[in-house]
PDB file of the backbone (N, CA, C, O) and the ligand in Angstrom, with CONECT records:
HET     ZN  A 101       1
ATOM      1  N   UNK A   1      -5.599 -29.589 -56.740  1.00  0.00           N
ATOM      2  CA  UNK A   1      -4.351 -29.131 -57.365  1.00  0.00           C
ATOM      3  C   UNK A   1      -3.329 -28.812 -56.277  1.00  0.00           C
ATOM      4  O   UNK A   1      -3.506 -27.899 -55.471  1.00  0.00           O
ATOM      5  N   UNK A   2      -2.373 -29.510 -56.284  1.00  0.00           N
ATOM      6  CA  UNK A   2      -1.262 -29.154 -55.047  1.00  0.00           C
ATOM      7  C   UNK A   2      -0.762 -28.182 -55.375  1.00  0.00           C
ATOM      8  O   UNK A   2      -0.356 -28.122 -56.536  1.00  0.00           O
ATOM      9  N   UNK A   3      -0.585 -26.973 -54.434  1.00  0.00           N
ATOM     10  CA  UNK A   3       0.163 -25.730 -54.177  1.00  0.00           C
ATOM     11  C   UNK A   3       1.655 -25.968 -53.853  1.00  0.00           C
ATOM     12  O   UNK A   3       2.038 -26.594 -52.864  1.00  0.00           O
ATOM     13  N   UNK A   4       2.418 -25.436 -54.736  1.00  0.00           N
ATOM     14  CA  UNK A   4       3.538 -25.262 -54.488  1.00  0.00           C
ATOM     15  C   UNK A   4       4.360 -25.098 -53.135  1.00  0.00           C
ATOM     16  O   UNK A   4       3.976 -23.960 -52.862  1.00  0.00           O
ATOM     17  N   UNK A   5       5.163 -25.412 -52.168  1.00  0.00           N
ATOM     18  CA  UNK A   5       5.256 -24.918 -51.224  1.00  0.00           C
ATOM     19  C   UNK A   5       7.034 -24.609 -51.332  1.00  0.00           C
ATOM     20  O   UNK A   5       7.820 -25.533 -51.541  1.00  0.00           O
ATOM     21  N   UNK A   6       7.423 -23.358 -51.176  1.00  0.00           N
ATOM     22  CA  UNK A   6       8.864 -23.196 -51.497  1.00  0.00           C
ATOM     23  C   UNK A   6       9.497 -23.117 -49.835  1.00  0.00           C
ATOM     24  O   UNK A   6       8.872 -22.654 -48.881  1.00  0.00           O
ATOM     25  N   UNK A   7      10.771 -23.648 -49.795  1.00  0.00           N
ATOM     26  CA  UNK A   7      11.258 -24.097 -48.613  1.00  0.00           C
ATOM     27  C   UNK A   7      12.676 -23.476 -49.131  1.00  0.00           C
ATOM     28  O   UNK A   7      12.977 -23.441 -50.324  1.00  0.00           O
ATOM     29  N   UNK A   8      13.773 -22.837 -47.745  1.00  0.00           N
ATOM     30  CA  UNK A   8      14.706 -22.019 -48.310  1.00  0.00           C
ATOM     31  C   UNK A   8      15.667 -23.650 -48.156  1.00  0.00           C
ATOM     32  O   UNK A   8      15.238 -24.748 -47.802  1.00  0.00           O
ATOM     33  N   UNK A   9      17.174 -23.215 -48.607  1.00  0.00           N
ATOM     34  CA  UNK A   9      18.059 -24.619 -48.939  1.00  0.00           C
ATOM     35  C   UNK A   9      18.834 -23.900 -48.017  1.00  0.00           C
ATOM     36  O   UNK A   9      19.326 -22.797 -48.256  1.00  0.00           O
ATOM     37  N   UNK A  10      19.001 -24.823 -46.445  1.00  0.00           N
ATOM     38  CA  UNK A  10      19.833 -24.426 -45.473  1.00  0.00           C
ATOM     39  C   UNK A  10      21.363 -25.192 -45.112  1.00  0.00           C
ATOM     40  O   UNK A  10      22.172 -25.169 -44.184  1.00  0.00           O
ATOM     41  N   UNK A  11      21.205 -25.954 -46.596  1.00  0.00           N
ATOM     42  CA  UNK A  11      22.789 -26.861 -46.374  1.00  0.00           C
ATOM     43  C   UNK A  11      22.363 -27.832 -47.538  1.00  0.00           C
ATOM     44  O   UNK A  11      21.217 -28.084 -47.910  1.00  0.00           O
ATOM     45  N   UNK A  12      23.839 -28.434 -48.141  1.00  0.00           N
ATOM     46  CA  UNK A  12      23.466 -29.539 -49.274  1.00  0.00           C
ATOM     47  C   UNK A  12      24.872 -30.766 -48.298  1.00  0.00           C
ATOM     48  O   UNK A  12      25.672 -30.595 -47.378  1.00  0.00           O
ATOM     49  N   UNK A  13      24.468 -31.960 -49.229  1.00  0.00           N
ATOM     50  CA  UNK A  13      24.865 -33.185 -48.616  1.00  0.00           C
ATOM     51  C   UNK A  13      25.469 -34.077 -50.165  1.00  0.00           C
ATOM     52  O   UNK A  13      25.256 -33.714 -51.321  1.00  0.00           O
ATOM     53  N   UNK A  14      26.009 -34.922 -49.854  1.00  0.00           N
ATOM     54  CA  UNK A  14      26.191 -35.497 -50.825  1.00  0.00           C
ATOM     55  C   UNK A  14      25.379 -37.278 -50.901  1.00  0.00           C
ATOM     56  O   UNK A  14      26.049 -38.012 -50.175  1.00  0.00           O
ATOM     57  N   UNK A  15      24.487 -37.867 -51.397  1.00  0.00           N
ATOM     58  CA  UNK A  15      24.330 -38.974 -51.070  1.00  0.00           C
ATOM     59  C   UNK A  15      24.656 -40.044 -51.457  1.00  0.00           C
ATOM     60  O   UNK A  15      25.608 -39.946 -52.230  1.00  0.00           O
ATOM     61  N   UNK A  16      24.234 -41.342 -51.253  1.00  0.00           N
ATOM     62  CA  UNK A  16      25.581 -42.510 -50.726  1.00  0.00           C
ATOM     63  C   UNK A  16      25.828 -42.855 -52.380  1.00  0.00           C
ATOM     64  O   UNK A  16      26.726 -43.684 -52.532  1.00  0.00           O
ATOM     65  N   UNK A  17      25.173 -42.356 -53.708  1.00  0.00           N
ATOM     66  CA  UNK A  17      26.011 -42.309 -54.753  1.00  0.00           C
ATOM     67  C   UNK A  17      26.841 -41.136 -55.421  1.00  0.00           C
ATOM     68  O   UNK A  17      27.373 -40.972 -56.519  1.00  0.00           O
ATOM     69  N   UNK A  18      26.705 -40.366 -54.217  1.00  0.00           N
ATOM     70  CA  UNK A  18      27.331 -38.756 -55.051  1.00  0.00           C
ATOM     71  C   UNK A  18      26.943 -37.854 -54.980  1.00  0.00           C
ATOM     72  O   UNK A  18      27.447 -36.831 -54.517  1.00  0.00           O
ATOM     73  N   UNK A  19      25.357 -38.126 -55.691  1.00  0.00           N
ATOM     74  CA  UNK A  19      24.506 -36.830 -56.103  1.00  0.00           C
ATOM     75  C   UNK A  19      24.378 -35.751 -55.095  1.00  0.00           C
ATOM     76  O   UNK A  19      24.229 -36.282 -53.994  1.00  0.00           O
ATOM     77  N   UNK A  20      24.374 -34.858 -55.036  1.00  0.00           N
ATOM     78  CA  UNK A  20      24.090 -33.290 -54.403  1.00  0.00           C
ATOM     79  C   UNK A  20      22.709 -33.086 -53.770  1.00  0.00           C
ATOM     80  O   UNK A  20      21.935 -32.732 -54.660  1.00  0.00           O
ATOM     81  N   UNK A  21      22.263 -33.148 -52.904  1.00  0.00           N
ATOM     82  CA  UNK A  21      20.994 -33.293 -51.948  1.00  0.00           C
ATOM     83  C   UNK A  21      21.126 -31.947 -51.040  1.00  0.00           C
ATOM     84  O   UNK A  21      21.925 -31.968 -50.103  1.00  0.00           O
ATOM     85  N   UNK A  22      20.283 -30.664 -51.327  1.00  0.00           N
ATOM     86  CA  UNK A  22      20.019 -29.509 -50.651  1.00  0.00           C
ATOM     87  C   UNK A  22      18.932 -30.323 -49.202  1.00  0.00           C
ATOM     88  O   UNK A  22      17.981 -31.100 -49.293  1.00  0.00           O
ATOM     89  N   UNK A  23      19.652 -29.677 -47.891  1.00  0.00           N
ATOM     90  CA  UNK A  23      18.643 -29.571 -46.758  1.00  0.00           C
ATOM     91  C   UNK A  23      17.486 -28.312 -46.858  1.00  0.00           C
ATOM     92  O   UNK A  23      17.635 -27.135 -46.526  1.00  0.00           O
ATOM     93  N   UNK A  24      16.599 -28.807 -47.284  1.00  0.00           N
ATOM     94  CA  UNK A  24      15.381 -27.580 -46.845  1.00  0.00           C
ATOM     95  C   UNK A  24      15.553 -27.609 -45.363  1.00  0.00           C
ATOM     96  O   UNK A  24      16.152 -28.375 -44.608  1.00  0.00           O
ATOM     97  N   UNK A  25      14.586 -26.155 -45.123  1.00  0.00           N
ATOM     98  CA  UNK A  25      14.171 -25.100 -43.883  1.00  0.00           C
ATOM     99  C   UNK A  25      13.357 -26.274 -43.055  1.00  0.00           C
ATOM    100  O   UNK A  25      13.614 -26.379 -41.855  1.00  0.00           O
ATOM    101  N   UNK A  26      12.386 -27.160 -43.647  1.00  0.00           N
ATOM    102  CA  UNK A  26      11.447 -28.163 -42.987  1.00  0.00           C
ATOM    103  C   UNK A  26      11.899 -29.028 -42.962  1.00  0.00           C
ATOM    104  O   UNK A  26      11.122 -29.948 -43.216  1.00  0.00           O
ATOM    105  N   UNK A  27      12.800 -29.301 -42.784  1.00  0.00           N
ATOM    106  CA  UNK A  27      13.667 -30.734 -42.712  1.00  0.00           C
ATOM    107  C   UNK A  27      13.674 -31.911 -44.151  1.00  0.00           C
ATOM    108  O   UNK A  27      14.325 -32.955 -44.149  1.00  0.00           O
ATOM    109  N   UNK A  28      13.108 -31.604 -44.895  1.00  0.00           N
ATOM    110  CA  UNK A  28      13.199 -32.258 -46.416  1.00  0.00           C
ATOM    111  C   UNK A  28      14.411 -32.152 -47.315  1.00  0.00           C
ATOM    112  O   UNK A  28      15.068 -31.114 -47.391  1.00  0.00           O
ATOM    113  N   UNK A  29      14.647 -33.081 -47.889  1.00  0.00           N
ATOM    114  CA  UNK A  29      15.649 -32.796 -48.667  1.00  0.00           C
ATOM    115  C   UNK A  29      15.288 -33.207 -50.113  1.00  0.00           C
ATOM    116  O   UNK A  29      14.568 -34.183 -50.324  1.00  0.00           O
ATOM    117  N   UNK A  30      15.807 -32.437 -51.118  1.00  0.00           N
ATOM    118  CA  UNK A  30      16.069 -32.648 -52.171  1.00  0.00           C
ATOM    119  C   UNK A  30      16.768 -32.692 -53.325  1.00  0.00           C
ATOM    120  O   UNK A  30      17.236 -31.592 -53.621  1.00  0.00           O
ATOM    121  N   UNK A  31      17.018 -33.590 -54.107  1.00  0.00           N
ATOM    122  CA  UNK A  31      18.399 -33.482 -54.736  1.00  0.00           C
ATOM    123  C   UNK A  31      18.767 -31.890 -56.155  1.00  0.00           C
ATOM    124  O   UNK A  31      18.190 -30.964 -56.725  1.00  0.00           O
ATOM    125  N   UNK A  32      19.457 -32.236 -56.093  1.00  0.00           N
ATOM    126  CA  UNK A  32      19.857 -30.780 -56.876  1.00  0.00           C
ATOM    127  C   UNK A  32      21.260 -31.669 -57.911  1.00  0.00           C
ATOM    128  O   UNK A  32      22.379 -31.159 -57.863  1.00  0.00           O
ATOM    129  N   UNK A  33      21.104 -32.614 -58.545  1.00  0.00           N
ATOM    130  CA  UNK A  33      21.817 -32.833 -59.585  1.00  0.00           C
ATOM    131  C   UNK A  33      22.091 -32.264 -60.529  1.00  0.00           C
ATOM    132  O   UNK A  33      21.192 -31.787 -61.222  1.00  0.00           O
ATOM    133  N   UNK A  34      23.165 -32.150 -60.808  1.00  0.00           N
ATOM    134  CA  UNK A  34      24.032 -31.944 -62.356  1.00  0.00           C
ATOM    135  C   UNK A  34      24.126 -32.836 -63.413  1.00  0.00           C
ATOM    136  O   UNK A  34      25.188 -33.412 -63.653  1.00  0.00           O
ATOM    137  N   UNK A  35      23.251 -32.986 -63.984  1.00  0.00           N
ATOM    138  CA  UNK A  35      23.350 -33.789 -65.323  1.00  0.00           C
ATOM    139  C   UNK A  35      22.705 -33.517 -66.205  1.00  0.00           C
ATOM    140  O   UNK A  35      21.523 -33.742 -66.462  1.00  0.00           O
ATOM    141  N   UNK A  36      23.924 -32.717 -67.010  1.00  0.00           N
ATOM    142  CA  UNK A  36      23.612 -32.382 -68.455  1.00  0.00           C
ATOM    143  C   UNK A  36      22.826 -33.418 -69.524  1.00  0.00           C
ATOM    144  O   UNK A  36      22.862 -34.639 -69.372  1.00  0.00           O
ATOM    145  N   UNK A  37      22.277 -32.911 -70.370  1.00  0.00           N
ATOM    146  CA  UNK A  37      21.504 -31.761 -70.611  1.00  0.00           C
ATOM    147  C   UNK A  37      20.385 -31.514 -69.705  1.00  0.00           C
ATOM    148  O   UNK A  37      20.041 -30.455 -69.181  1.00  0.00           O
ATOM    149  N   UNK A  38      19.908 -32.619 -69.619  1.00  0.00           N
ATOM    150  CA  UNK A  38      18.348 -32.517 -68.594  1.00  0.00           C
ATOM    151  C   UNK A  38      18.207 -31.656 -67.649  1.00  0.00           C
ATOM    152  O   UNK A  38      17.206 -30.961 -67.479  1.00  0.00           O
ATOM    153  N   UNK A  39      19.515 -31.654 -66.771  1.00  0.00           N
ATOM    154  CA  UNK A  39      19.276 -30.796 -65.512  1.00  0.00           C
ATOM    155  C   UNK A  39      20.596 -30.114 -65.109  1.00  0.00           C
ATOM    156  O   UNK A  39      21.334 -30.551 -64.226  1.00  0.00           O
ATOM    157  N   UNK A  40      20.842 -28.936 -65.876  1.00  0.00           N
ATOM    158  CA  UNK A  40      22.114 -28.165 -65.661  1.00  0.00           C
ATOM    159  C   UNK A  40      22.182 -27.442 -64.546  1.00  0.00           C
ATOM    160  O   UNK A  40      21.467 -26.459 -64.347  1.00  0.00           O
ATOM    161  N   UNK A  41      22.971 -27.838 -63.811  1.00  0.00           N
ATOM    162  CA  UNK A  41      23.525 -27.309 -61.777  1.00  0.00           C
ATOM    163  C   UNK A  41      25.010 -26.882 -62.169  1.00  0.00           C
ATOM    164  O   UNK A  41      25.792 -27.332 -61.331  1.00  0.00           O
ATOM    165  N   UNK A  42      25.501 -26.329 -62.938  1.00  0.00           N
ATOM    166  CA  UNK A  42      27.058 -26.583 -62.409  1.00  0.00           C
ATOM    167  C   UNK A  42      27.485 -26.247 -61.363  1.00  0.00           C
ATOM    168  O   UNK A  42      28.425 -26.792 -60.785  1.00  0.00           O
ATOM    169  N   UNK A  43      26.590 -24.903 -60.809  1.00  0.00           N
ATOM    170  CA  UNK A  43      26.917 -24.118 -59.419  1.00  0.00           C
ATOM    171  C   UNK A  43      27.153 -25.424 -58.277  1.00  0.00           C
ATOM    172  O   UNK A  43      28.029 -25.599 -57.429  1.00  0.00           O
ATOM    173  N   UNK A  44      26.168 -26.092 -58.604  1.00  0.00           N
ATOM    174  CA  UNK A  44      26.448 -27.040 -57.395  1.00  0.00           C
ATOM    175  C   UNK A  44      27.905 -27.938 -57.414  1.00  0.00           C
ATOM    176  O   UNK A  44      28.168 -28.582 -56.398  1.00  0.00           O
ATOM    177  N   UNK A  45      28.523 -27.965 -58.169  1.00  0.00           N
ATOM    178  CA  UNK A  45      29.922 -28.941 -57.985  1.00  0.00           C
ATOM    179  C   UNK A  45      31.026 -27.971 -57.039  1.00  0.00           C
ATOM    180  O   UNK A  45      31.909 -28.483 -56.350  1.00  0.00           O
ATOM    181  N   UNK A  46      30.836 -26.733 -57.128  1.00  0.00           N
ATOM    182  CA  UNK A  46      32.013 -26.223 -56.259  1.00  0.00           C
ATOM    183  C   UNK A  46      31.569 -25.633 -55.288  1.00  0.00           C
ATOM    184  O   UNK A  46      30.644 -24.824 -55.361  1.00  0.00           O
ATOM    185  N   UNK A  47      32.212 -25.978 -54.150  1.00  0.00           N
ATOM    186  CA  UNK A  47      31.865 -24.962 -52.995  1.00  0.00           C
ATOM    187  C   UNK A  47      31.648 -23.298 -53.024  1.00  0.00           C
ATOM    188  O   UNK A  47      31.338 -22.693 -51.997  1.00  0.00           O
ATOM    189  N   UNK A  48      31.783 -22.834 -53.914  1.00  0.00           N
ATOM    190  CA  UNK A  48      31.640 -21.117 -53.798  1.00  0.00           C
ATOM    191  C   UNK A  48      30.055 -21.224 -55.097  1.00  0.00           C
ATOM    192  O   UNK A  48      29.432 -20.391 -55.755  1.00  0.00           O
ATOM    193  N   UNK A  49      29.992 -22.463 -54.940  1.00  0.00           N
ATOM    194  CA  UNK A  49      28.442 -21.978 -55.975  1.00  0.00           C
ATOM    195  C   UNK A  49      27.218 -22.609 -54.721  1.00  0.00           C
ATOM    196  O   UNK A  49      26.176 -21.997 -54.484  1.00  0.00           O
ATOM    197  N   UNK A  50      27.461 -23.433 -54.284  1.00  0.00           N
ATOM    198  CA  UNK A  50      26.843 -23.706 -52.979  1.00  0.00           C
ATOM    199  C   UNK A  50      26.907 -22.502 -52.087  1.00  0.00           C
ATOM    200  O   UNK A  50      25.932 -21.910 -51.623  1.00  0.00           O
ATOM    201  N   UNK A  51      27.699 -22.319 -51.971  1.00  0.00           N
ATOM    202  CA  UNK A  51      27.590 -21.159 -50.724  1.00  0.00           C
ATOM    203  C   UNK A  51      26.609 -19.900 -51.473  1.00  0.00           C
ATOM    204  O   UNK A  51      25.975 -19.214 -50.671  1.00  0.00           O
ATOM    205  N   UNK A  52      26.473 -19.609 -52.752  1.00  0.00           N
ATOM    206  CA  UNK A  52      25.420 -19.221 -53.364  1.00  0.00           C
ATOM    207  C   UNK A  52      24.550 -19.327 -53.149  1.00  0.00           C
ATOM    208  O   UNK A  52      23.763 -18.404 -52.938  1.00  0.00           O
ATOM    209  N   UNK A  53      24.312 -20.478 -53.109  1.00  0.00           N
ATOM    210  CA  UNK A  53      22.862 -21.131 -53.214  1.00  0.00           C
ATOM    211  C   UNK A  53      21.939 -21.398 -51.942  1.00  0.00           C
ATOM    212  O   UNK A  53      20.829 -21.923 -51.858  1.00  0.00           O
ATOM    213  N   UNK A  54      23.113 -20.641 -50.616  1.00  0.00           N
ATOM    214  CA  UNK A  54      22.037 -21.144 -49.262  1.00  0.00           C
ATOM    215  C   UNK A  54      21.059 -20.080 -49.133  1.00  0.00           C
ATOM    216  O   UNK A  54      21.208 -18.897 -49.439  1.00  0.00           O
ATOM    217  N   UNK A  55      20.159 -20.584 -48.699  1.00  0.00           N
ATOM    218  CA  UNK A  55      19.190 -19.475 -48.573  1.00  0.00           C
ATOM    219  C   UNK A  55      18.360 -19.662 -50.163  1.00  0.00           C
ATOM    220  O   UNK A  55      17.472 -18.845 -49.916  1.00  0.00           O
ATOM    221  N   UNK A  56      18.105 -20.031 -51.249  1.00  0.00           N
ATOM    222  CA  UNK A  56      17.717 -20.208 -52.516  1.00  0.00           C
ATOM    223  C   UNK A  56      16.328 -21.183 -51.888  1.00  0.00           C
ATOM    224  O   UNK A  56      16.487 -22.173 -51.173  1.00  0.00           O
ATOM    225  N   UNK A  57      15.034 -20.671 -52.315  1.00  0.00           N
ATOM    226  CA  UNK A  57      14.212 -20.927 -52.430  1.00  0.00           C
ATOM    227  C   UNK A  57      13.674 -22.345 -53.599  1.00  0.00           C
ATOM    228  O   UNK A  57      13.502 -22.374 -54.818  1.00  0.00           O
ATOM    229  N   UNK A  58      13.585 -23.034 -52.883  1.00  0.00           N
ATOM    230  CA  UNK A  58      13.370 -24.777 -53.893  1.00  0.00           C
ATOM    231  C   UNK A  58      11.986 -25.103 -53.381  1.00  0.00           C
ATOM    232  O   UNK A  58      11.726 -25.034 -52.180  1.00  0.00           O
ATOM    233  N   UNK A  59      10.953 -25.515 -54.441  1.00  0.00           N
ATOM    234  CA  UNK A  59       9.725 -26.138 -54.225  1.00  0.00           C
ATOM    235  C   UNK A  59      10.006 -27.395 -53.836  1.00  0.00           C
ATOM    236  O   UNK A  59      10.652 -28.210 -54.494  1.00  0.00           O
ATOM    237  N   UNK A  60       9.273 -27.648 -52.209  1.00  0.00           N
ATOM    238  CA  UNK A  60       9.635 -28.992 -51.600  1.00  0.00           C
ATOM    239  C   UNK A  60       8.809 -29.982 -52.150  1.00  0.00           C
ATOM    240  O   UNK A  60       7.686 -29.845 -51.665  1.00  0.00           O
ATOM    241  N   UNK A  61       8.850 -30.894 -52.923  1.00  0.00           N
ATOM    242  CA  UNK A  61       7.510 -31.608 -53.406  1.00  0.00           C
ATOM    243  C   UNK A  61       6.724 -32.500 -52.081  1.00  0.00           C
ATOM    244  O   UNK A  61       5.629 -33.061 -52.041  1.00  0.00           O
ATOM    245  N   UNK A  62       7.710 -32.360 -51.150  1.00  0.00           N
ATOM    246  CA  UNK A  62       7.419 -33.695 -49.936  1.00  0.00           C
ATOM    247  C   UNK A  62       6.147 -32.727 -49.464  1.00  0.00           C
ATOM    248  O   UNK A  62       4.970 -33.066 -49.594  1.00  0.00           O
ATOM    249  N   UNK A  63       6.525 -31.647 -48.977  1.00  0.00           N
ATOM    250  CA  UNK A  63       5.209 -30.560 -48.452  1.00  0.00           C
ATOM    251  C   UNK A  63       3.845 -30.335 -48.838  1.00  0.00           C
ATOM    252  O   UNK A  63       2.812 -30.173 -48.188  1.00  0.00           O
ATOM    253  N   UNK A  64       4.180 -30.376 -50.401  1.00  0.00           N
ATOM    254  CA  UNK A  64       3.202 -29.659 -51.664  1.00  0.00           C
ATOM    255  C   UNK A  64       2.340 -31.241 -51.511  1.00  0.00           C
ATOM    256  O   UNK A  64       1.117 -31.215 -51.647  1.00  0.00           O
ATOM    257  N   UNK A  65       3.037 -32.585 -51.228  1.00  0.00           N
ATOM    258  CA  UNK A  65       2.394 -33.510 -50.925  1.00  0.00           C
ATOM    259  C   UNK A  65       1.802 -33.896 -49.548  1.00  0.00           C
ATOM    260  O   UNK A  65       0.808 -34.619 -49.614  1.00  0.00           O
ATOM    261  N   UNK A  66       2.051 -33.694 -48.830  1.00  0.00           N
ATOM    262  CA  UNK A  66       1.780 -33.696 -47.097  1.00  0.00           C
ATOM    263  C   UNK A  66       0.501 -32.762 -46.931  1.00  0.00           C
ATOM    264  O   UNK A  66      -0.415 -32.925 -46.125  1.00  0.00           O
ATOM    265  N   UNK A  67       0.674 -31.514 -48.090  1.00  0.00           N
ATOM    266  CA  UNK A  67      -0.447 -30.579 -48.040  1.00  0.00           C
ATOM    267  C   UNK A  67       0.160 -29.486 -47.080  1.00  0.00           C
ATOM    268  O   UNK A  67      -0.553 -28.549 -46.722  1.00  0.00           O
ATOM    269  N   UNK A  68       1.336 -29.581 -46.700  1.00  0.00           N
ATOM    270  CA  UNK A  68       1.644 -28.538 -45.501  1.00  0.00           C
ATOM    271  C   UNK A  68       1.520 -26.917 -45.920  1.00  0.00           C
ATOM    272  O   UNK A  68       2.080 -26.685 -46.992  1.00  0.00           O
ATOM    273  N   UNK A  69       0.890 -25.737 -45.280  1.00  0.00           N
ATOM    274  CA  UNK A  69       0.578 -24.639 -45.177  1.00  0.00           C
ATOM    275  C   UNK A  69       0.162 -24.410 -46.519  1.00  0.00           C
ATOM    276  O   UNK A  69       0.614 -23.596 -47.324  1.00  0.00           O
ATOM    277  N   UNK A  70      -1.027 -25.476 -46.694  1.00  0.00           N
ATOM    278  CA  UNK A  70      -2.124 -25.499 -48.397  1.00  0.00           C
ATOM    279  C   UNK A  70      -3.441 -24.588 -47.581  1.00  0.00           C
ATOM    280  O   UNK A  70      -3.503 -24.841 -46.378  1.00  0.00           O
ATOM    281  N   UNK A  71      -4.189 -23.858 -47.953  1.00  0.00           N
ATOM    282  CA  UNK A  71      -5.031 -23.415 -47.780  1.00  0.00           C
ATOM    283  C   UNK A  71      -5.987 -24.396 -46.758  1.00  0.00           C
ATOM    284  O   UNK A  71      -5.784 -25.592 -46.968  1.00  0.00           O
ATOM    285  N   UNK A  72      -7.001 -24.110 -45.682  1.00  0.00           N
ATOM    286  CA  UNK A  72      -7.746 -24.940 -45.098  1.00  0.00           C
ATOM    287  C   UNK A  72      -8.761 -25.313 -45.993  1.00  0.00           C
ATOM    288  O   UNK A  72      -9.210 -24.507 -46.807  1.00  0.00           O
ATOM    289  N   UNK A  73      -9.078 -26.234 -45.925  1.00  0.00           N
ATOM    290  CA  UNK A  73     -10.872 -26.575 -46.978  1.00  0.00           C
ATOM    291  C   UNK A  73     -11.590 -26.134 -46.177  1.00  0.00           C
ATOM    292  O   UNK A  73     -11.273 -26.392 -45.016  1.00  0.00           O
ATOM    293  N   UNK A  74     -12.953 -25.222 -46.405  1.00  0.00           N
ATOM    294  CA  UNK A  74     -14.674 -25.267 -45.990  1.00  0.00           C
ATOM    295  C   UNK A  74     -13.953 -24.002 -44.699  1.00  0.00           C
ATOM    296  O   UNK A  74     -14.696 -23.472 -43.873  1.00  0.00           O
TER     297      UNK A  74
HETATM  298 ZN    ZN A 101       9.315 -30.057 -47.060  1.00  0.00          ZN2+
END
């Protein structure tokens, strides 16, 4: 069962179609889209909701997959 691994959001980006991409603490990134209904961000369209959001704790899935700081086995 992969363990969650939460990574803080030390900057967001925009990528080469738009969408809103937070820099995690481990160098991962992940997107943080706005699209209603499925996935409501509005904070993220303006700069004073970003600036909110640095430092905001996001589960990195890249980590939780890599296994990074998962418990040792045996
Ligand atoms: Zn990561």
């Amino acid at each position: 069962m992969p363990v969650p691994v939460k990574r803080k959001t030390i900057g967001f980006h925009k990528d080469e179609v738009g969408d809103w991409v937070a820099d995690l603490s481990c160098g991962h990134t992940q997107h943080v889209r706005h699209n209603p209904p499925l996935v409501s961000r509005p904070w993220v369209l303006t700069e004073e909701g970003r600036q909110r959001f640095l430092g905001y704790e996001l589960v990195c899935k890249k980590c939780a997959e890599e296994g990074v700081e998962t418990e040792e086995q045996g």
